[in-house]
C-alpha positions as CSV (number, residue, x, y, z in Angstrom):
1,X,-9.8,9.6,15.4
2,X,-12.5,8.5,12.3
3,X,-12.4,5.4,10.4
4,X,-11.0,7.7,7.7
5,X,-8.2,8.6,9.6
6,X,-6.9,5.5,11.1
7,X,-7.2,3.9,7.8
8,X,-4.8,6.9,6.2
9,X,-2.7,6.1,9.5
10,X,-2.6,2.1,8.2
11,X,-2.1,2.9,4.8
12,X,1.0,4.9,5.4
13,X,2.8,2.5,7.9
14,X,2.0,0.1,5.1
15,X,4.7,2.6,2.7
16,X,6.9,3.8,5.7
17,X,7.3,-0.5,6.2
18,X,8.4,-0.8,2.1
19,X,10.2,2.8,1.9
20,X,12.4,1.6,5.3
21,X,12.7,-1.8,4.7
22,X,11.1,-2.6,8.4
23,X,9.8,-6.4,8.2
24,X,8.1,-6.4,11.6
25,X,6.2,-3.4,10.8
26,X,5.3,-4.7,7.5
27,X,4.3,-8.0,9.0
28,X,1.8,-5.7,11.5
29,X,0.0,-4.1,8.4
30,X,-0.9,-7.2,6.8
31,X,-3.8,-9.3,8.0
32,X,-3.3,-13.0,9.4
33,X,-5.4,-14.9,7.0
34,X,-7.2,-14.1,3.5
35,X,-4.6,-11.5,2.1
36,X,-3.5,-11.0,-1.6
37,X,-0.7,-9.0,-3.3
38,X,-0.5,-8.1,-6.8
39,X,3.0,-6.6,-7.5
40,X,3.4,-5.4,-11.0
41,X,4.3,-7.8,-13.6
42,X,4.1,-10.3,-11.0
43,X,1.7,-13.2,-10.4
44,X,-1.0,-12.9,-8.3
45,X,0.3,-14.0,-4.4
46,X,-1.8,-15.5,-2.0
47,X,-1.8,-16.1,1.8
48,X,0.4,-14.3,4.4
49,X,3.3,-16.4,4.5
50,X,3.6,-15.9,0.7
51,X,2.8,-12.0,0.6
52,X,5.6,-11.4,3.3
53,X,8.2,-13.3,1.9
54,X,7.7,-11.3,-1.2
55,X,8.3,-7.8,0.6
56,X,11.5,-9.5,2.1
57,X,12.9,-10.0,-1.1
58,X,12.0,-7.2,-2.7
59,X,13.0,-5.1,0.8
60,X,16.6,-7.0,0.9
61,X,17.4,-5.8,-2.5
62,X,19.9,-2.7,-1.8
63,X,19.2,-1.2,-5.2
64,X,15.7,-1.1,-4.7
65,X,14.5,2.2,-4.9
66,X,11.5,4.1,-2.2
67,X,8.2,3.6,-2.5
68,X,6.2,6.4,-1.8
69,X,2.0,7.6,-2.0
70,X,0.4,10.5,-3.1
71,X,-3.4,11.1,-3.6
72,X,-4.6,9.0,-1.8
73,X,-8.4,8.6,-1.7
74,X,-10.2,6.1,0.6
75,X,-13.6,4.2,0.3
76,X,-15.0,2.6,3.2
77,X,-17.7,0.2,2.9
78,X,-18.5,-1.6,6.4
79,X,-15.5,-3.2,7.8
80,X,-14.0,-2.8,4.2
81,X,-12.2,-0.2,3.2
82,X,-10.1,0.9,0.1
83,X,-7.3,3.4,-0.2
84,X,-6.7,4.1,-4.0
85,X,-3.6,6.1,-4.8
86,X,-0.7,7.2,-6.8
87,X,2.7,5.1,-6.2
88,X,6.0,6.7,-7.2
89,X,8.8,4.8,-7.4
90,X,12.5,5.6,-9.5
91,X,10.7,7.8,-11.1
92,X,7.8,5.8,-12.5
93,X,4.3,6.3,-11.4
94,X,1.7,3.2,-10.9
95,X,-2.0,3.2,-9.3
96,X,-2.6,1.2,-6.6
97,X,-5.3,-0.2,-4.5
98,X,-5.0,-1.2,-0.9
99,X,-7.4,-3.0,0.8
100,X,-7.8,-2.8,4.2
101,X,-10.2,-5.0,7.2
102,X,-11.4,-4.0,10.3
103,X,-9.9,-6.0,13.0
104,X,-11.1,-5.0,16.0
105,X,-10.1,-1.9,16.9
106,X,-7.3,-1.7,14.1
107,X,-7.2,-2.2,10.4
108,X,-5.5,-4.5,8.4
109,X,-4.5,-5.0,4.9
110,X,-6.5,-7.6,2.8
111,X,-5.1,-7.1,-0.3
112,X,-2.9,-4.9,-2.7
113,X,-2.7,-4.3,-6.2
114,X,-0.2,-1.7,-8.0
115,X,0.2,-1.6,-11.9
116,X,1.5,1.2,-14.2
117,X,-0.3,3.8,-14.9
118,X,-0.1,4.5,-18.7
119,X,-0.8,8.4,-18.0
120,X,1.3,9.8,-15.4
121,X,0.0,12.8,-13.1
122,X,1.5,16.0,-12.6
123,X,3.3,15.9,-8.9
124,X,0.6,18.2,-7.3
125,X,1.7,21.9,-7.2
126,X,1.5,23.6,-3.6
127,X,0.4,27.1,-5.4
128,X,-2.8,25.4,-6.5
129,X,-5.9,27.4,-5.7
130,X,-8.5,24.7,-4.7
């Protein structure tokens, strides 16, 4: 599997953990130490105890509609990587970037950022030609 691949793989257990409301998979995505999280509207959230606490309450609310990613494009510098994509949520459509670090043999996220995105995308057609 490429670096590409397993980061896809991490990025997506990152929005399966939100979209299912698993805690113990969302605490296996995010890194021990050094992380980040920029909600939207929020203020900015540091540490790992802090960042996790935040996806409990936001996972406990039972109105709180899924969380999904589309488009995602991913940038890997060294051990660093970034996965920028398209969030949709209730309808709504924010840009987000996830950061991810090489751990070993797995990566974990560093940091995440969503905010609106003032010009929503068309959902991508399936009859598209390239």
């Amino acid at each position: 599997m490429t670096s590409e691949e397993q980061i896809l793989r991490a990025n997506a257990a990152y929005y399966r953990a939100f979209r299912t409301g698993d805690d113990a998979l969302m605490g296996r995505v995010w890194n021990d130490s050094d992380v980040v999280c920029l909600h939207p509207g929020w203020p900015p959230i540091m540490g790992r105890a802090e960042v996790l606490a935040s996806y409990r309450r936001i996972m406990s609310n039972p109105d709180q509609p899924p969380v999904t990613s589309h488009e995602e494009a991913v940038v890997i510098t060294g051990d660093v990587a970034r996965v920028i994509c398209v969030e949709r949520v209730a309808g709504a459509q924010l840009i987000a970037t996830n950061m991810f670090l090489r751990v070993g043999e797995d990566w974990r996220m560093i940091h995440h950022h969503a905010s609106l995105l003032s010009a929503p995308r068309a959902a991508p057609s399936s009859s598209r030609l390239n």
